[in-house]
C-alpha positions as CSV (number, residue, x, y, z in Angstrom):
1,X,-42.5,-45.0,140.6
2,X,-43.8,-47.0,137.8
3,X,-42.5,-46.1,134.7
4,X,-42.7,-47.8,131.0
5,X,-40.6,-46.5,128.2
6,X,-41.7,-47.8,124.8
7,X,-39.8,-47.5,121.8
8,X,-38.9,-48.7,118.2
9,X,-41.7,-47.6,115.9
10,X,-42.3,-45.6,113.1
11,X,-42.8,-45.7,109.4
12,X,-42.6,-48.9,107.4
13,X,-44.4,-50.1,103.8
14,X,-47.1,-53.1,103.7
15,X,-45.0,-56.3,104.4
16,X,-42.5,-54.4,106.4
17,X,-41.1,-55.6,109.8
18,X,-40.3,-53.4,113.3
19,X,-39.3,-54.6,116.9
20,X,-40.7,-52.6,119.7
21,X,-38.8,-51.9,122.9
22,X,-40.2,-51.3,126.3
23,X,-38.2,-50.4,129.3
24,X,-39.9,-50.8,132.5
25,X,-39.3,-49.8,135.9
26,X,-40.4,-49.0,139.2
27,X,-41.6,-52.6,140.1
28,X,-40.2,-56.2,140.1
29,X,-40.1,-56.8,136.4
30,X,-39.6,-60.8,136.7
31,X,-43.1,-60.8,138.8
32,X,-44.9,-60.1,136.5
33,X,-46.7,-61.1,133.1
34,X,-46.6,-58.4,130.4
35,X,-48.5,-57.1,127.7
36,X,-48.4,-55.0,124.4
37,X,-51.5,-53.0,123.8
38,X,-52.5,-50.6,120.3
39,X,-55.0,-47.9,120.0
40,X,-55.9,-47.0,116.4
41,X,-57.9,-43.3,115.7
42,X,-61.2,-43.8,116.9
43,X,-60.8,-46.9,118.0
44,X,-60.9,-48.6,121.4
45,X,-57.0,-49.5,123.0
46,X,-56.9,-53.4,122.8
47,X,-54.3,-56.1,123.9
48,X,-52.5,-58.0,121.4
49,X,-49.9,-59.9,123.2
50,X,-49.6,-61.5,126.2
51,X,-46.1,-63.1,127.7
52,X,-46.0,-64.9,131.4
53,X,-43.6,-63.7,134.0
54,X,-41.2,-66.2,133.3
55,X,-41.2,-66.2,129.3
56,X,-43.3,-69.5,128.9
57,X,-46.7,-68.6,128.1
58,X,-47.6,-66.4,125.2
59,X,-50.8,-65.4,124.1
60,X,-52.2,-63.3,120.4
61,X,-54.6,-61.3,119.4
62,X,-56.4,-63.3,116.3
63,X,-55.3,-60.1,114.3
64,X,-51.8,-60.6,114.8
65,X,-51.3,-64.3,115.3
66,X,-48.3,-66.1,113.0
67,X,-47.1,-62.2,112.5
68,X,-46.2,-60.5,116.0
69,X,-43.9,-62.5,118.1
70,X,-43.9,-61.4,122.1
71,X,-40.5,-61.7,124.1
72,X,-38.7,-60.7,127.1
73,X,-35.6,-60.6,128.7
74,X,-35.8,-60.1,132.6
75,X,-32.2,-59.4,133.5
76,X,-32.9,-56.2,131.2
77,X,-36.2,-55.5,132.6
78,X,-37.8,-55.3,128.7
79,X,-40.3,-57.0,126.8
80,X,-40.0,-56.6,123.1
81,X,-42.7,-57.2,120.1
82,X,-41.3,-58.7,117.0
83,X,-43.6,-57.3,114.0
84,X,-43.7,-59.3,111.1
85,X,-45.4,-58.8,107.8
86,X,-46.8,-55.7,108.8
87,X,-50.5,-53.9,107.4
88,X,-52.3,-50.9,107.2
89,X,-54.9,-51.7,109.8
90,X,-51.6,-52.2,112.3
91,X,-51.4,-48.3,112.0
92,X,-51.6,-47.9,116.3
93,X,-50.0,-45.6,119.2
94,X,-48.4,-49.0,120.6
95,X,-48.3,-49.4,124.8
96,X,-46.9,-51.9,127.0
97,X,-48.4,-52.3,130.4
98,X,-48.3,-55.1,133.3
99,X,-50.4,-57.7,133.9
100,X,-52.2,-57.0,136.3
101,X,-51.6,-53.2,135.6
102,X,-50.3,-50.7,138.7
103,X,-53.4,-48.8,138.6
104,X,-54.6,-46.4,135.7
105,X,-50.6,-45.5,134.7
106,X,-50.2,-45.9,130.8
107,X,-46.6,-44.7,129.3
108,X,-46.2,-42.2,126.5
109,X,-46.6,-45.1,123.4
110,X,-44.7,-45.3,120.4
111,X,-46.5,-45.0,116.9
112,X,-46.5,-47.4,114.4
113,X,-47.5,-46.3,111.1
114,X,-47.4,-48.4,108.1
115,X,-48.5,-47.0,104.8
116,X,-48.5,-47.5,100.6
């Protein structure tokens, strides 16, 4: 079955950096575009990147654009976000997911917390 794996996050200052890891599975990686999602307490879960099946397109959230940097490496079955210059309000339980998405599966998340 489908299965996504996310990892890499945790605790970093203002200005910090992280790379996030997501393994997935279950499904013909290379098929399909991918995206990283957040959800903040209280707050809506929303996209912030967006990377084409092959690599080529990439798409950002106005929040995150010229800081997070979307990748992936097909023959690994993983797409990666590159988190640069890191703030508070990036403080998020951070998903990946496909695009489109194999029905209402989400995988566990990996927090993100970055604090003063």
């Amino acid at each position: 079955q489908v299965q996504f794996v996310e990892s890499g996050g945790g605790l970093v200052q203002p200005g910090g950096s992280l790379t996030l890891s997501c393994a997935a599975s279950g499904f013909t990686f290379s098929n399909y575009a991918m995206s990283w999602y957040r959800q903040a307490p209280g707050k809506d879960r929303e996209r912030v990147a967006r990377i084409s099946a092959t690599g080529v397109f990439r798409n950002y959230a106005d929040s995150v654009k010229g800081r997070f940097t979307i990748s992936r490496d097909n023959a690994k079955n993983t797409v990666y976000l590159q988190m640069n210059s890191l703030k508070p309000e990036d403080t998020a339980v951070y998903y990946c997911n496909s695009e489109p998405k194999m029905g209402a599966y989400w995988g566990q998340g990996n927090q993100v917390t970055v604090y003063s």
